[in-house]
VEXZA-30649 format. One record per residue (C-alpha): residue number from 1; residue in three letters; x, y, z. Coordinates in steps of 0.25 Angstrom, whole numbers. Layout:
residues N
DODREN    nr   rest      px      py      pz
DODREN   NUM    ALA       X       Y       Z
...
end
This chain:
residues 147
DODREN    nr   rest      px      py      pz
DODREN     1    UNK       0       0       0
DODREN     2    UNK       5      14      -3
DODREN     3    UNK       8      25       7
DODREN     4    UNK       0      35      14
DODREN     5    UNK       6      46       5
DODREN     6    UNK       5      38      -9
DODREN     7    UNK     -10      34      -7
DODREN     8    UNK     -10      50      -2
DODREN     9    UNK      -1      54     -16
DODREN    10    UNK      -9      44     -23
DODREN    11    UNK     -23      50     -17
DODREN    12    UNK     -22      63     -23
DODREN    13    UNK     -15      58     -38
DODREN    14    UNK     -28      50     -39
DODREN    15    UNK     -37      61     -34
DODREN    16    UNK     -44      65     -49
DODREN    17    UNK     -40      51     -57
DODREN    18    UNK     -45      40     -49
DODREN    19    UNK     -56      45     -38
DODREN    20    UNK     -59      30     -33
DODREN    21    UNK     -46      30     -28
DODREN    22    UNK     -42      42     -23
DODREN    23    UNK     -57      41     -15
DODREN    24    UNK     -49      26      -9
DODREN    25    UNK     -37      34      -5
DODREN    26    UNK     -41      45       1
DODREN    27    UNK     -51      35       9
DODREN    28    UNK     -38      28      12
DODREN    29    UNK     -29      38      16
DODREN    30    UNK     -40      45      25
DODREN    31    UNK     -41      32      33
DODREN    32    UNK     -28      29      34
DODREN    33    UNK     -25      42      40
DODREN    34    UNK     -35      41      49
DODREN    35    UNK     -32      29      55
DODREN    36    UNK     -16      34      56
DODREN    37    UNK     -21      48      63
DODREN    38    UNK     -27      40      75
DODREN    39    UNK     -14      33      75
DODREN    40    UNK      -7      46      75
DODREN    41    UNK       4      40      65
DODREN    42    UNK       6      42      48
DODREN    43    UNK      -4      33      40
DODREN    44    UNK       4      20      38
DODREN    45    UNK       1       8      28
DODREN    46    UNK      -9       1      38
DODREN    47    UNK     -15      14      40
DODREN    48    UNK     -20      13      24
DODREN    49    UNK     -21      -2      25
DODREN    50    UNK     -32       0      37
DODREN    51    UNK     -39      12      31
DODREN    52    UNK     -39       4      17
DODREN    53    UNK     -45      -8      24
DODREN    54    UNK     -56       0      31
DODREN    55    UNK     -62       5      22
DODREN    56    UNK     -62      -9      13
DODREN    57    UNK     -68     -12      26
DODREN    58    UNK     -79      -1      25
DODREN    59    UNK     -81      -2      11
DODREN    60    UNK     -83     -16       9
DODREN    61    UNK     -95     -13      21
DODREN    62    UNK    -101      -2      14
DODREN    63    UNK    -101     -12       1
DODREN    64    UNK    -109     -23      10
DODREN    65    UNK    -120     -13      16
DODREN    66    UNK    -122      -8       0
DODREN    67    UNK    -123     -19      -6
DODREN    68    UNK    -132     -26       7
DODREN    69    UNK    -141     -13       3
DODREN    70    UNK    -139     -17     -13
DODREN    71    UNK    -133      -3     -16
DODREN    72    UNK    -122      -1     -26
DODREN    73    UNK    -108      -3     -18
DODREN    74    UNK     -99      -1     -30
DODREN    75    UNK     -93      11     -26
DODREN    76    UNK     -90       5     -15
DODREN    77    UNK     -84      -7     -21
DODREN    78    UNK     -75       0     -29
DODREN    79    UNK     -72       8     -17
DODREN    80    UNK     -69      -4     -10
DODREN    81    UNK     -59      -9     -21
DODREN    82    UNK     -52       3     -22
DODREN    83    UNK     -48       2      -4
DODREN    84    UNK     -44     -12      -9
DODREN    85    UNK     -34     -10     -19
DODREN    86    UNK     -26      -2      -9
DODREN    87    UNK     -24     -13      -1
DODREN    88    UNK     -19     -22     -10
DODREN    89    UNK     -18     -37     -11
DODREN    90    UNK     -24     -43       2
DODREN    91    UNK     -19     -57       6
DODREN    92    UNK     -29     -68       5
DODREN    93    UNK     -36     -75      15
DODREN    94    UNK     -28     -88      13
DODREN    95    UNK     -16     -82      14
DODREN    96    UNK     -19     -73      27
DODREN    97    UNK     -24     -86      35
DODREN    98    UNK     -10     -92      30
DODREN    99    UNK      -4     -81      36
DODREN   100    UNK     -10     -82      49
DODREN   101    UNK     -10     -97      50
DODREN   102    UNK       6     -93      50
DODREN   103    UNK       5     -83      60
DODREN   104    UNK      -5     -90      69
DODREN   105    UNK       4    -103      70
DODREN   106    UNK      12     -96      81
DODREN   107    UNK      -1     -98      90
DODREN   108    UNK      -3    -111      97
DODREN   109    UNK     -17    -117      92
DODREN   110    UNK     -25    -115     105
DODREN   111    UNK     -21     -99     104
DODREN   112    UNK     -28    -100      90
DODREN   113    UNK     -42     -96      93
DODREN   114    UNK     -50     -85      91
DODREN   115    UNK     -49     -80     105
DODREN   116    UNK     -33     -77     102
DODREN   117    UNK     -36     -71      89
DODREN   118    UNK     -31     -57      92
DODREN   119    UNK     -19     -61      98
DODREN   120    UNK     -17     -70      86
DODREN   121    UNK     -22     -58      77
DODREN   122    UNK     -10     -50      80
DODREN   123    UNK       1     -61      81
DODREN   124    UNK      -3     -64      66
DODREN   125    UNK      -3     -48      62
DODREN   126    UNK      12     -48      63
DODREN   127    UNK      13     -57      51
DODREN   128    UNK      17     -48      38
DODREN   129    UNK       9     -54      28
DODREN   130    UNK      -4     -51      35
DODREN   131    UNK      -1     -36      39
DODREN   132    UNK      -7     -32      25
DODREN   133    UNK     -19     -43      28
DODREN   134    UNK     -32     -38      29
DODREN   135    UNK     -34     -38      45
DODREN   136    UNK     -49     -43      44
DODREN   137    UNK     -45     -54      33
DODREN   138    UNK     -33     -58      45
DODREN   139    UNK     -45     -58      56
DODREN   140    UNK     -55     -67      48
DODREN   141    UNK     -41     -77      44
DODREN   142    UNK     -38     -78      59
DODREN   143    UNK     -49     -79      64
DODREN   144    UNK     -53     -91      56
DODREN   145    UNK     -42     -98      59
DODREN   146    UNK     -44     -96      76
DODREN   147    UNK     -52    -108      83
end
């Protein structure tokens, strides 16, 4: 993912020639400074990953109440698929729950239930491959594999 200050560059080059996007950035960039202010730092990469992801997150709601009312959601859609290019290729399923399978081997068997999921949760975090994972993807995974 790029920098706060290339999405901010590429926000305004885009301005005139490509609205659906500079609309996407500047939602973007809004949330991810947001979430950096009540931080009180500058506006990291997880900062843009977590603004990016909620509003997917909020998105992909407002597309289930339209079409649960049978109201055109294709502004919305499109919307949708613009947030989703700018997190790029998200790891499968498979090969999330192959990762945590990895992780949660360190845990003795009668540790592995649902009850220790939060301690598990975070041991499994530290793994590199699943930082860029989607967090609610990782829960579901986990939490499937937990007696």
């Amino acid at each position: 993912m790029k920098s706060y200050k290339e999405l901010l560059k590429e926000k305004t080059q885009i301005r005139l020639t490509n609205p659906e996007r500079h609309l996407a950035l500047n939602m973007i960039l809004d949330g991810a400074s947001k979430l950096a202010k009540k931080e009180l730092v500058d506006v990291t990469e997880e900062h843009l990953r977590s603004a990016v992801r909620s509003l997917i997150a909020s998105t992909e709601g407002t597309i289930e109440l339209l079409k649960q009312k049978n109201a055109d959601a294709s502004v919305y859609e499109a919307e949708l698929e613009e947030y989703k290019k700018f997190l790029g290729p998200q790891m499968s399923e498979a090969a999330i729950a192959l990762s945590i399978a990895e992780g949660i081997i360190a845990f003795p068997l009668e540790e592995r239930v649902k009850k220790n999921m939060k301690n598990i949760l975070s041991a499994i975090k530290e793994i590199e491959v699943l930082k860029d994972a989607d967090p609610k993807v990782v829960n579901k995974v986990l939490a499937g594999m937990l007696k």
